[in-house]
C-alpha positions in Angstrom: 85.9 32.6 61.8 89.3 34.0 61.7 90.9 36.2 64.9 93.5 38.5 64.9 95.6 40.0 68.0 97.0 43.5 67.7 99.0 44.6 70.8 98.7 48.1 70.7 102.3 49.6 72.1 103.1 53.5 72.3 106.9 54.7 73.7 105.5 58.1 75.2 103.6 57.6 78.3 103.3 60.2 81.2 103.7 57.8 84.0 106.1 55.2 82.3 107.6 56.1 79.3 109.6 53.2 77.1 106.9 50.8 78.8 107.0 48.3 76.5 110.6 47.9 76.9 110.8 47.6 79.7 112.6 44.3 81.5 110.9 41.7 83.3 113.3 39.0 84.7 115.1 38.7 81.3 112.3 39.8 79.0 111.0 43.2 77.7 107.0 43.7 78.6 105.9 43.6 74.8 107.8 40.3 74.3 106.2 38.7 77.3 102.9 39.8 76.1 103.4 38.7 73.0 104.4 35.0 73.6 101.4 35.3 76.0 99.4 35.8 73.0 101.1 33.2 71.1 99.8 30.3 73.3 96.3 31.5 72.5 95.5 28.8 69.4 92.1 30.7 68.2 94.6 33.6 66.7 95.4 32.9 63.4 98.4 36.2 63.6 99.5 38.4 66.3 101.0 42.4 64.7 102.3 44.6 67.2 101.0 48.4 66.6 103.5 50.7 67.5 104.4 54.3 66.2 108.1 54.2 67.6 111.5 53.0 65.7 112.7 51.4 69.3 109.4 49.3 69.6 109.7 48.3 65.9 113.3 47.0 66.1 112.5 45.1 69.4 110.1 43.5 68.3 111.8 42.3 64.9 114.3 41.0 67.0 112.9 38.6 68.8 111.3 37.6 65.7 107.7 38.8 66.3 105.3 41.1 63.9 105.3 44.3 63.7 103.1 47.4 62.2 104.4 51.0 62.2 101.3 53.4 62.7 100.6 57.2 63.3 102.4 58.8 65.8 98.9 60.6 66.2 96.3 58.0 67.1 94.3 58.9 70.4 93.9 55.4 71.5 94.9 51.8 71.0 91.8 51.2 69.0 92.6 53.0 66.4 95.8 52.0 66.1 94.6 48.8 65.8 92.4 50.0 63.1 95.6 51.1 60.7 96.6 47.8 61.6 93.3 46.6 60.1 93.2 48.9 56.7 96.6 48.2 56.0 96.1 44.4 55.6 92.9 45.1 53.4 94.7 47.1 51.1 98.1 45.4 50.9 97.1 42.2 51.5 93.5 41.8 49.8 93.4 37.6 50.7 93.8 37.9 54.3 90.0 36.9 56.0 89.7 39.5 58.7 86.9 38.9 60.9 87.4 39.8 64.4 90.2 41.8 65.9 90.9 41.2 69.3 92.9 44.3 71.0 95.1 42.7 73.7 97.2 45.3 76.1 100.8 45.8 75.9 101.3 46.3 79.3 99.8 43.0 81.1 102.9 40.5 80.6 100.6 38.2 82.5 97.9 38.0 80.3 96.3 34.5 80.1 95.5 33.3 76.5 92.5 31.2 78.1 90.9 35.0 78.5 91.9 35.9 75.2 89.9 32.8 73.9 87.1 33.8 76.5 86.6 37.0 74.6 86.8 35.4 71.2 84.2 32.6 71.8 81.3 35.4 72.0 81.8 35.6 68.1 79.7 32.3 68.1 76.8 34.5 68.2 76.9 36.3 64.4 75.2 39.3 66.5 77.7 40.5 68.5 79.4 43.7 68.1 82.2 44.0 70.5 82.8 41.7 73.1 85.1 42.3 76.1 85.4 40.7 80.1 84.5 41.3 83.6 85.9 40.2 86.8 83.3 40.3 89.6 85.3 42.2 92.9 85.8 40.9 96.0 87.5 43.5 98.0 86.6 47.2 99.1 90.0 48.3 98.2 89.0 47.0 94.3 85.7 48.8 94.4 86.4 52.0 95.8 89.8 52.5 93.7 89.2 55.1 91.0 91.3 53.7 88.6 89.6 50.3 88.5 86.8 50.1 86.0 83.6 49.1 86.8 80.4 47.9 84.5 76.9 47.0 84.8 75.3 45.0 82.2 71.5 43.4 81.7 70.5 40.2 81.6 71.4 39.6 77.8 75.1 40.4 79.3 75.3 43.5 77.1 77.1 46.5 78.9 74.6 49.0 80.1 77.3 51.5 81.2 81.2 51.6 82.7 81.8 54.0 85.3 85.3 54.4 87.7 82.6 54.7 89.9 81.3 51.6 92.2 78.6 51.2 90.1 75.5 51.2 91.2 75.2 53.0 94.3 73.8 51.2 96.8 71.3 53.3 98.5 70.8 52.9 102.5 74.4 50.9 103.1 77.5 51.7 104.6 80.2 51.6 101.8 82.2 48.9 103.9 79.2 47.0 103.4 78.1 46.7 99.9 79.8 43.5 98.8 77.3 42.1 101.2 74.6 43.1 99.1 75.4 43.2 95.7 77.7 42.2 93.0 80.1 44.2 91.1 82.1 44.0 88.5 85.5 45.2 87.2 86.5 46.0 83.9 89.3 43.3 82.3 91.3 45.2 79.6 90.5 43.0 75.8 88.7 44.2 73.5 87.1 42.2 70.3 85.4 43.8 67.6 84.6 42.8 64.6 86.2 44.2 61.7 83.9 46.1 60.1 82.4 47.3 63.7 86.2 49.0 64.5 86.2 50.8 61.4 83.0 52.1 62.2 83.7 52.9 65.7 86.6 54.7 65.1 85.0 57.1 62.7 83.1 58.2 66.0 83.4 61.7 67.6 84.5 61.7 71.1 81.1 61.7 73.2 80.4 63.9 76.5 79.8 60.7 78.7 83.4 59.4 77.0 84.8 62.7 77.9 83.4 63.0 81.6 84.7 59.5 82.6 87.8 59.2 80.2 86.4 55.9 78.9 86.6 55.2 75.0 83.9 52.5 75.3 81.1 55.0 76.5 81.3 56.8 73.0 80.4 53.7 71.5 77.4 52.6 74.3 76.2 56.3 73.8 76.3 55.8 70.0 74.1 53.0 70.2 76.3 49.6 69.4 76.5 47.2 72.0 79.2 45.5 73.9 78.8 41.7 74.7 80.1 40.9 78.5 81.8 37.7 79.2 82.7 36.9 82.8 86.0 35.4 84.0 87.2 34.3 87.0 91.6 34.8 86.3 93.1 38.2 87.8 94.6 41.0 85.1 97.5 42.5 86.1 99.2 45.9 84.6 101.5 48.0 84.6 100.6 51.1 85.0 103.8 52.6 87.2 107.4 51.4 87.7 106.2 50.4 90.9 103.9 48.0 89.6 106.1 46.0 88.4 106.9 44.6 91.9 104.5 42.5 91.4 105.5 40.6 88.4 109.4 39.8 89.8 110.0 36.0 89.9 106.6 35.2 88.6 107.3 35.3 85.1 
């Protein structure tokens, strides 16, 4: 089976614009994400998505792949879709199977979790696959802008909320970790290719709309997304603050 990575990476952002340039101890953000990629062997290519000159030049000069798309894609997955028709049109021999979406903004990223979410493709079944992180603090659980999911006991997502989801009736919030498990939502995507062209055909849904989730428009669609679990930490940038956290660890 053959894997691609696409880093999806916009200039325009309202919290951090010219993110992906951004330097890290010597390195922009999209090169340390991309050389992060590198080092994961089940990717037979690795394209950069971007819709911006600055992006596209960068990347060419540190000798990496790059795709200029729309300027008018709502999300990363359908930028990474463009990515996808263009290489079926222009260059018909290229096996495309599964598309793995990897973030632009998480120079961290371990390759063994972009392998994690590539080895649910043994099963010819799935659909899209992506990871979860069990939490272990309140802070985690309780912080809106941490994704949460629930899935059943095929691991197929039942629903992603920024929500701790679910509610534990009868409990103290402090408590909860004592009773049940939860989960946090870690960033990759995989889909197969004929599943994203599909998926980006898809109207916004009200669920998608409510939460500000793209992956409820497909649950409420009806395709199903395969949960693996890992156990190594996802970091992003989100803010110039965050990236505090990355100095002298790169």
């Amino acid at each position: 089976m053959n894997f691609i990575g696409i880093i999806p990476a916009r200039y325009s952002s309202s919290r951090f614009p010219g993110k992906p340039l951004v330097m890290i101890n010597g390195k922009s953000m999209i090169q340390r994400v991309y050389e992060q990629a590198e080092k994961a062997d089940v990717l037979s290519d690795i394209i950069v998505a971007t819709d911006d000159e600055r992006i596209n030049n960068h990347v060419k000069n540190f000798n990496g792949k790059v795709m200029m798309t729309s300027p008018h894609h709502q999300s990363g997955t359908e930028r990474c879709n463009e990515v996808i028709e263009h290489l079926k049109k222009f260059s018909p021999g290229n096996k495309l199977d599964v598309v793995i979406n990897i973030q632009g903004d998480e120079p961290l990223i371990d390759p063994v979790q972009i392998k994690k979410v590539a080895s649910c493709f043994t099963n010819k079944n799935i659909q899209i696959a992506t990871l979860l992180k069990k939490i272990s603090s309140n802070e985690e659980l309780f912080n809106f802008n941490i994704v949460k999911s629930v899935f059943d006991k095929n691991n197929q997502a039942i629903y992603f909320s920024r929500q701790p989801i679910p509610f534990l009736s009868g409990k103290k919030n402090s408590e909860w970790l004592n009773f049940c498990s939860y989960y946090k939502h870690i960033g990759v995507y995989a889909y197969r290719a004929d599943i994203l062209k599909e998926i980006t055909n898809l109207k916004p849904s009200p669920l998608e709309i409510a939460e500000s989730l793209e992956q409820l428009r497909w649950i409420e669609n009806g395709y199903k997304i395969n949960i693996a679990l890992t156990d190594i930490e996802s970091y992003a940038v989100d803010s110039p603050e965050d990236l505090k956290k990355f100095i002298n660890k790169t």
